[in-house]
N, C-alpha and C positions, 0 to 999 in steps of 0.2 A: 328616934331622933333625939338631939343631946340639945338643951338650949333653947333658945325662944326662936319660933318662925321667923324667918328674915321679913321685911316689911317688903311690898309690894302695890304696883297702883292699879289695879283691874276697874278702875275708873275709865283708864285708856284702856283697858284692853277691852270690853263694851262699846266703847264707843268706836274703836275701828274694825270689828266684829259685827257693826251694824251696818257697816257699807256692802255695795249689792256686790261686790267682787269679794269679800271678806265672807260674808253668808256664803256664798257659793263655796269658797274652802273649806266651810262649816261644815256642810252637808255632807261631803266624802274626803277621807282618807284623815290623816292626823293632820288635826290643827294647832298651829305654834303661833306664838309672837315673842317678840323681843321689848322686852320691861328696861330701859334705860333709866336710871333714876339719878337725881343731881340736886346736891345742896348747895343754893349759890348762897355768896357773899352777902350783907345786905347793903353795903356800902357803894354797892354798881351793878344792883339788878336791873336795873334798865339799857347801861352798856349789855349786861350780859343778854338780856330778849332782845333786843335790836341786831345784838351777833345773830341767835339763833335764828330768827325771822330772816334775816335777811343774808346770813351768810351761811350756816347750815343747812337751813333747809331746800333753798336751790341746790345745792352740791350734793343732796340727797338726792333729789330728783331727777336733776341730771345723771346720777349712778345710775339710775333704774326703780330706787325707792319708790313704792306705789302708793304708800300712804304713810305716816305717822301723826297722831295724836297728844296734844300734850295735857295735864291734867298737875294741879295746885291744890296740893293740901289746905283743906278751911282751918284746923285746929291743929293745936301739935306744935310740928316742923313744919312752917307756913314758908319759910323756905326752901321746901322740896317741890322739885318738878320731877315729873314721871314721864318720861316718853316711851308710846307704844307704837310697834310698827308690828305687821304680819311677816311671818317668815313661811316664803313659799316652799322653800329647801333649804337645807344647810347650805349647800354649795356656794349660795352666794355670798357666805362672808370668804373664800375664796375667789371667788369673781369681782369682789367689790374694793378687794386691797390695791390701792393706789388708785382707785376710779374717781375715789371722793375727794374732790380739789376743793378744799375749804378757803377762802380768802387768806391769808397771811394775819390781815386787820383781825377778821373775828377770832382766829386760833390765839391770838395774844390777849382778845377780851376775856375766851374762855377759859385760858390758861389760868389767865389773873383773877378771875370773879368766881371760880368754882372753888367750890369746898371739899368738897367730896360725891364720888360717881359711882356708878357699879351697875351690872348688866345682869340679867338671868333673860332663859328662855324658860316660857310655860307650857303646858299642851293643855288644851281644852276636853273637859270631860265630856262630852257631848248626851251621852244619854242621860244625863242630870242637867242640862239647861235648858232654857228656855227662850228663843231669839226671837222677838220682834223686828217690822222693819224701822223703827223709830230706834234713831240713838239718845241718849241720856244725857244730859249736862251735865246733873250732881248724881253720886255710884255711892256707895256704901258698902266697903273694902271688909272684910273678915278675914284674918288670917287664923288657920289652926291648927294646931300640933295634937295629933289622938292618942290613945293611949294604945298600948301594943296590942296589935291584934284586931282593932277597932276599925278597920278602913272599910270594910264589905257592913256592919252593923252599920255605921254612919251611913254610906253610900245608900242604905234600904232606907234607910230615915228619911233622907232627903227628897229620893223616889217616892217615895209613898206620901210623904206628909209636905213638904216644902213644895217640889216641883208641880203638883196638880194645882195646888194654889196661885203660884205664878203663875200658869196655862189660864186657870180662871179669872185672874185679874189683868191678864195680858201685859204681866211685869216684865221688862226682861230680868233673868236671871242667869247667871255664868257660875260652874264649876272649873277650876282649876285645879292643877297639880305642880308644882314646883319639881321641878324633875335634872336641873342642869348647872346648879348656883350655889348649891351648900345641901343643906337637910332639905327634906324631902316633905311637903307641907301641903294642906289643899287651901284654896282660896274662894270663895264665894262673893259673888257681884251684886250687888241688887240695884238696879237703874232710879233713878226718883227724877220726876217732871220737874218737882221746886223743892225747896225746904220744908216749905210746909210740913211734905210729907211726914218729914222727921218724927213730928208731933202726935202722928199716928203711929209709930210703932211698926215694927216689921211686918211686912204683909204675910207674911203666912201667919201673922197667929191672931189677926183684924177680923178671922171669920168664928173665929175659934169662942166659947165661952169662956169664964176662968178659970175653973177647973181645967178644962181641956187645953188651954195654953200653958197651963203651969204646969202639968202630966208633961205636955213637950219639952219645955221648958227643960225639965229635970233630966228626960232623957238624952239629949245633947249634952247637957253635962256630964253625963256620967260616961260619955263617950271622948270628951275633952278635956286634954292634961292644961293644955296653955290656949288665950284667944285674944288676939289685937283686933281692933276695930279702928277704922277712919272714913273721913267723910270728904269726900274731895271732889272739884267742878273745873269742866273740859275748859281749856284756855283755846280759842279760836283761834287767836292771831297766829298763835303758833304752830297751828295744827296745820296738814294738808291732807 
């Protein structure tokens, strides 16, 4: 992989991952969602959620759209929005051309108030997550670029040392893989109740001594060329 990970919001992709029809896709066969992301304007972000609420998101639903999630960058680009939806098969973005009848009104809000958009599909690593039936408000996004050769090494890391610790603290936790959008990247979720959290530090290394978290510590790095981090909280109005 050439460049830095593309960014990504697995904020949403958690939290519509934790609906009882999302689990269920979990459990067998490949699971996908669609990462929609958009930087609006800041001069008419309130025209632009008033489209989305009320003109999007019916014209999703009405297509057949089961669910999407929307989710707001805390720090950074506080003007990104991420929306996540499950993708049951490809086919339906064949089935779905010309289904989705967007108001006229909202298509001229979004026209005018976006910035910039861009879409990827992910798949879900499943034997490295961890899924509760609780979804997360606030997620803690990692994007990461390995060094060559490094994907099975990383993958035994996570297995062995990350994922029992989420099981233990009944964290959820989400692997990803960037498979469809550019470079080829994994992504990591970690669910948090409040902020608070923050203040504690990553749960897998809260049980850990300090030697033995900075042992960790060092091994991740040596497995990791580039890593973005973000911290971001589910936006309800806009979810369904």
């Amino acid at each position: 992989m050439m460049g830095h990970v593309k960014r990504i919001s697995t904020v949403a992709l958690l939290c519509v991952l934790s609906t009882p029809a999302a689990v269920a896709q979990s459990e067998t066969g490949p699971s996908w969602v669609e990462i929609r992301q958009i930087t609006v304007r800041g001069d008419c972000m309130d025209e632009w959620r008033e489209a989305q609420r009320d003109g999007v998101n019916p014209a999703l639903q009405a297509a057949g759209v089961t669910g999407r999630s929307a989710f707001r960058d805390l720090f950074g680009n506080t003007a990104r929005y991420t929306f996540v939806s499950p993708i049951p098969d490809f086919a339906q973005y064949e089935q779905q051309q010309g289904r989705v009848q967007i108001p006229s009104s909202a298509g001229e809000v979004l026209g005018r108030c976006t910035e910039s958009r861009s879409v990827g599909a992910w798949r879900l690593e499943r034997d490295l997550s961890n899924v509760t039936t609780q979804p997360s408000d606030f997620v803690v996004v990692t994007t990461q670029r390995l060094a060559p050769g490094a994907d099975e090494a990383w993958r035994a890391l996570i297995r062995s040392n990350v994922l029992p610790a989420a099981q233990e603290a009944s964290t959820n936790f989400w692997v990803f893989q960037s498979l469809l959008d550019g470079p080829v990247g994994f992504v990591t979720v970690a669910g948090l109740n409040s902020l608070s959290a923050v203040d504690d530090g990553p749960f897998f290394l809260q049980g850990l001594g300090q030697e033995a978290a900075a042992s960790l510590a060092r091994r991740r790095q040596a497995l990791q060329l580039h890593v973005e981090r973000y911290l971001q909280r589910r936006d309800p109005e806009l979810s369904f």
